[in-house]
C-alpha positions, -999 to +999 in steps of 0.1 A: -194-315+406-189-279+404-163-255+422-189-249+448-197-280+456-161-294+461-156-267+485-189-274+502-174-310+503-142-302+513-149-282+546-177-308+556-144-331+562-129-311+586-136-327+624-163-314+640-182-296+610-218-315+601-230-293+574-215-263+554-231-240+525-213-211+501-233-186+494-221-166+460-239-136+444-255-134+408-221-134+391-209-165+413-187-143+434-182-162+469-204-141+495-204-161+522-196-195+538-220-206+564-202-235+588-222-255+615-204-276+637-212-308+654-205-298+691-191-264+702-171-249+678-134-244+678-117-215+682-101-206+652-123-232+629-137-198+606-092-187+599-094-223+594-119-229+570-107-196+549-072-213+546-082-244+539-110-231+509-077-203+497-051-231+494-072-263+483-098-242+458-095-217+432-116-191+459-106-162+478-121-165+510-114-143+542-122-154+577-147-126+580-165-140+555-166-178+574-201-181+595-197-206+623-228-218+646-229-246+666-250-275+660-290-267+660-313-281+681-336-314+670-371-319+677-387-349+683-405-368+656-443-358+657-432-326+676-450-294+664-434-265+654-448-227+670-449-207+635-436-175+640-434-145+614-413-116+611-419-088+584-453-110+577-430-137+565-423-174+582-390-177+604-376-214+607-368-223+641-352-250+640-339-280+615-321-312+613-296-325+601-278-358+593-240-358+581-220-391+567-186-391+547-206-388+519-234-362+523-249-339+544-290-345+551-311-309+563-347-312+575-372-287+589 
C-alpha cells in the first residue's frame, strides 16, 4: 500500500469520517484532502485531520487544504437520477457510500 493510501486509511479511522480521498498533482505533491463525515461534522475535524496526516505520515498537509462535507444524501434502490449538465458535461448529484474498518464502498 502506498503513502497515499495509508493516509487515505488512516483519516477514514477517525470517528465520524465515512470516506476520505487525497488528491496530489502530476509530481505526487498533496493537493488536496477531501473528508466526508458520517453525521454533521465537527468543528475543528479539517486542524484535525492536517495534524493527524503531518505527525502520522511523511505529508505536509495544512488545514486549508482539508475539505470537509457532511454525509451525502442516498437514493433509493430503483430511484432515477435527473441528469443535469453544466459546461455540456454530466454533474453527479448524488452517491453512496458504505464504510467498515476495512474499506470504504462509493456508488453513483
Amino acid at each position: 500500500m502506498d503513502t497515499i493510501q495509508q493516509a487515505e486509511s488512516l483519516v477514514r479511522r477517525l470517528p465520524g469520517v465515512a470516506a476520505c480521498r487525497i488528491d496530489t498533482d502530476a509530481s505526487g505533491r498533496l493537493v488536496a484532502v477531501d473528508v466526508t463525515t458520517t453525521g454533521e461534522p465537527a468543528p475543528g475535524l479539517a486542524a484535525d485531520v492536517a495534524m493527524l496526516l503531518t505527525t502520522e505520515t511523511d505529508l505536509q498537509v495544512d488545514a486549508s487544504q482539508v475539505h470537509v462535507s457532511g454525509p451525502a444524501s442516498t437514493l433509493e434502490p430503483g430511484a432515477a437520477l435527473e441528469v443535469l449538465e453544466h459546461d455540456g458535461r454530466a454533474v453527479l448529484v448524488a452517491i453512496r457510500t458504505h464504510s467498515t474498518h476495512e474499506s470504504t464502498r462509493v456508488t453513483s
